[in-house]
BAMIVO-787979 format. One record per residue (C-alpha): residue in one letter; x, y, z. Coordinates in steps of 0.1 Angstrom, whole numbers, plus 5000, padded with zeros to 4 digits. Each point is the difference from the previous one (the first is absolute). Example, Ala and Ser with C-alpha at 12.3 -4.5 7.8 and 13.67 -1.06 7.14 Angstrom:
BEGIN
a512349555078/s501450344993/
END
This chain:
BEGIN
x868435074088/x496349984997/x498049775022/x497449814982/x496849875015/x496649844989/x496650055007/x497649694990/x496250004999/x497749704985/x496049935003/x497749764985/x496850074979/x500550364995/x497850194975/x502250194974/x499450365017/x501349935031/x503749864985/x499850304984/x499250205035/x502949745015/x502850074966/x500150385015/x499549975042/x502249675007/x503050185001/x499350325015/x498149845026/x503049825010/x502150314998/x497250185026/x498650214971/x503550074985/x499849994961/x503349834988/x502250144969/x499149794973/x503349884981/x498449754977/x501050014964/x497749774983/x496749805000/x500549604995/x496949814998/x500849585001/x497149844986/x500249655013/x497049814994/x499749625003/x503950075016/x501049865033/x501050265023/x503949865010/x500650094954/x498850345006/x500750135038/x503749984997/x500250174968/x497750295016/x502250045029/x503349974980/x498950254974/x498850245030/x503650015017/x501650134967/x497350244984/x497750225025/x497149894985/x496449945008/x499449654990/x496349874997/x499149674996/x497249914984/x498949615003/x496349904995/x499449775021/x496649864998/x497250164973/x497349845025/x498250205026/x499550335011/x502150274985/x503050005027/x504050005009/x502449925021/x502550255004/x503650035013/x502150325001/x504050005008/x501450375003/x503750045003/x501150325014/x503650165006/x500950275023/x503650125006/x499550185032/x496949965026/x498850354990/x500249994965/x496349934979/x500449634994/x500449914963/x497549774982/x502749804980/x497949694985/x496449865010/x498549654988/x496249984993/x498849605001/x496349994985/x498549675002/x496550064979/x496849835006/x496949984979/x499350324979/x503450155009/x502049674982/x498550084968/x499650425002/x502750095017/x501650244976/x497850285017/x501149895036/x503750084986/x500050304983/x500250195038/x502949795010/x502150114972/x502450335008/x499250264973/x503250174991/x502449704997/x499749694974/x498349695009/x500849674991/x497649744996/x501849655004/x497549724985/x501449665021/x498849684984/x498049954974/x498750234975/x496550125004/x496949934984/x498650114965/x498050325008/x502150115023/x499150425007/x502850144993/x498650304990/x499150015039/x503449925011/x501450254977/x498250295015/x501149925042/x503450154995/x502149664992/x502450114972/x502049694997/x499349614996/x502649795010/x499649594991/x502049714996/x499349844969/x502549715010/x496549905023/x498349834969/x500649994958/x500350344987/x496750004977/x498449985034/x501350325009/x499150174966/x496450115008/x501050125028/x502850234988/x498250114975/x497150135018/x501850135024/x502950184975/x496250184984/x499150115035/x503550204998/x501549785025/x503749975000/x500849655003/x502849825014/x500949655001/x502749785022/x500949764979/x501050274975/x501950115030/x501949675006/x500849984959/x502050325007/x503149805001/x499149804963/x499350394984/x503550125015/x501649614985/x498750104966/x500550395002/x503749915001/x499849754970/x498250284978/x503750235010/x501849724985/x500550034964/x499349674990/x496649995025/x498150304984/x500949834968/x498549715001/x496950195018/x499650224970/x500349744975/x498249735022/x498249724976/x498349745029/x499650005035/x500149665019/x498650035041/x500049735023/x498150075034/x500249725031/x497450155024/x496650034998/x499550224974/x502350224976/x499050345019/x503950075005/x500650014961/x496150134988/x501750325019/x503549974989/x498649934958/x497750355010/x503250215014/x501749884968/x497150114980/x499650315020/x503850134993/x500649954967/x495950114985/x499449634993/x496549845005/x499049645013/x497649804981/x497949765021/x498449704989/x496449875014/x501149915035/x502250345001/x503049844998/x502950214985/x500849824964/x501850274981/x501550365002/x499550204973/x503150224998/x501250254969/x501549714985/x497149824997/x498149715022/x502049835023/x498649645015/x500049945039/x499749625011/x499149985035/x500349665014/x500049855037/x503449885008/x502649845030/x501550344997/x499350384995/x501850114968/x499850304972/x501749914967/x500050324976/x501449904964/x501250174973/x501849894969/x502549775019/x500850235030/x497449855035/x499950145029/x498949765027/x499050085035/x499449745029/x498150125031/x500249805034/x499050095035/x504050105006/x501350164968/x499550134960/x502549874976/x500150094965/x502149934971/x500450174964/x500949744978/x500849994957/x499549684991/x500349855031/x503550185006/x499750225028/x500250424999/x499150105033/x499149875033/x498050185030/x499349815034/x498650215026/x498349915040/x496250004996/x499050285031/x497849815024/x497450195018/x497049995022/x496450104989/x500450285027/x503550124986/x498050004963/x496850225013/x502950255023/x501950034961/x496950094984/x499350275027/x503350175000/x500150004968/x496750074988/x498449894970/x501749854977/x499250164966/x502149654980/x497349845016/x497250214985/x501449974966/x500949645003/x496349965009/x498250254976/x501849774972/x498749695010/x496550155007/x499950144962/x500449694987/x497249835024/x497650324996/x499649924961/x497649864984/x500549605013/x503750105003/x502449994972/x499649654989/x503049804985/x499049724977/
END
């Protein structure tokens, strides 16, 4: 059984050459000049900015114990001052017997960027990331700035944008995905993650003969959201669209308002509500689903007599189970044409625009 170990270094107001000088001696220095077997399998870069550490340390750790990883956290601290950093490193090592090389399993990398650094720090980066193995850029919080280079961050060696878009309403997020889907980064999302469970609820109604007949022949779509915005169905009205060739139109606030399927234009009402429903209606066959916290019921009724019934337990999971999902599995190419269907519609001229 191996024997794990860690090796810890930190310093204050460091210039960015000598973490780099530190990112390659801490642990051989420790090991008396012994360079370790490097096991790690991926880069993940947490950036955490305006974050407080106890949201973001866990998750670090956590992630760390089930993916040998180096994991660098990026958190601009202060843009004031002198171009400077505080730095932390945390080196795991395993070793099944004292004479074996020791193994470099997982490694975290806290940055905390001063002046020049908390606004440029893409350069200060692109050394940390492992070349040879994908890195994953996690955005924490809120979404940045317009302007944002990502032409810079696209060229350090981050392959993958993972963000939450559950953090804030989803037109926030937009510019952001965009730029960054341009930049040929392949974007994830966790709240598309979570949903995983209302895609599999509906999957099964589209096997049912009586489902995929009212979503071929679909004439209005009612949706009633109870949180804070309707990000949960923008997505689920854009995998709809995405599977069946349909487009959204949008009206000036870029809310959905119709679907234009091969039957013609179908309106969507979207209406805040005490609870979070989908009614799909066709002719006088509805299917209605009802999301809570614990479970997703839906009935297919004909004039209010009922045809079928599903009830299935929502999965509940932690933000860390959602980001260790998306890294087993990889991205998720659903979510890139989910995504690339809602961003034709926004990348028009104004939109489509519904009267």
């Amino acid at each position: 059984m191996a024997i794990p170990s860690t090796v810890s270094w930190s310093a204050s107001d460091l210039k960015g050459p000598r973490l780099l000088e530190a990112i390659n001696t801490v642990v051989p220095n420790a090991l008396g000049g012994i360079k370790p077997i490097v096991a790690t399998v991926l880069t993940l870069g947490l950036y955490v900015k305006g974050m407080a550490s106890q949201d973001w340390l866990l998750m670090a750790q956590q992630i760390g114990q089930h993916h040998p990883s180096r994991i660098v956290v990026i958190n601009p601290a202060d843009p004031t001052g002198e171009p400077r950093l505080d730095a932390s490193i945390s080196a795991t090592l395993t070793q099944r017997r004292p004479t074996d090389i020791p193994t470099l399993f997982s490694e975290c990398v806290e940055l905390n960027l001063k002046g020049g650094l908390a606004t440029h720090w893409i350069d200060l980066i692109q050394p940390l990331i492992r070349p040879g193995v994908p890195a994953y850029l996690w955005w924490m919080g809120l979404p940045p700035l317009t302007g944002f280079r990502w032409d810079l961050l696209s060229t350090t060696g981050f392959t993958h944008l993972v963000v939450d878009t559950e953090t804030r309403d989803w037109r926030a997020w937009l510019p952001l995905l965009r730029d960054a889907v341009a930049h040929h980064m392949r974007v994830d999302d966790l709240n598309w993650q979570r949903l995983a469970d209302l895609r599999q609820h509906w999957a099964q109604l589209g096997d049912h003969a009586v489902g995929i007949s009212v979503l071929m022949r679909v004439q209005t779509i009612d949706i009633t959201w109870n949180t804070e915005s309707p990000t949960h169905w923008v997505w689920w009205l854009a995998w709809i669209a995405s599977r069946f060739g349909w487009t959204l139109v949008l009206n000036d606030a870029q809310i959905p308002v119709a679907m234009n399927t091969e039957n013609g234009s179908v309106p969507v009402t979207m209406q805040k509500g005490a609870t979070a429903t989908a009614r799909l209606i066709a002719d006088d066959r509805e299917i209605r689903t009802v999301m809570t916290k614990e479970r997703l019921v839906t009935h297919i009724l004909q004039q209010n007599h009922p045809l079928y019934h599903l009830d299935d337990l929502r999965i509940t999971t932690t933000v860390q189970d959602d980001m260790l999902q998306i890294l087993n599995r990889g991205h998720d190419v659903l979510f890139q044409e989910a995504l690339s269907c809602l961003l034709s519609v926004t990348e028009s001229v104004g939109g489509e625009r519904h009267a």
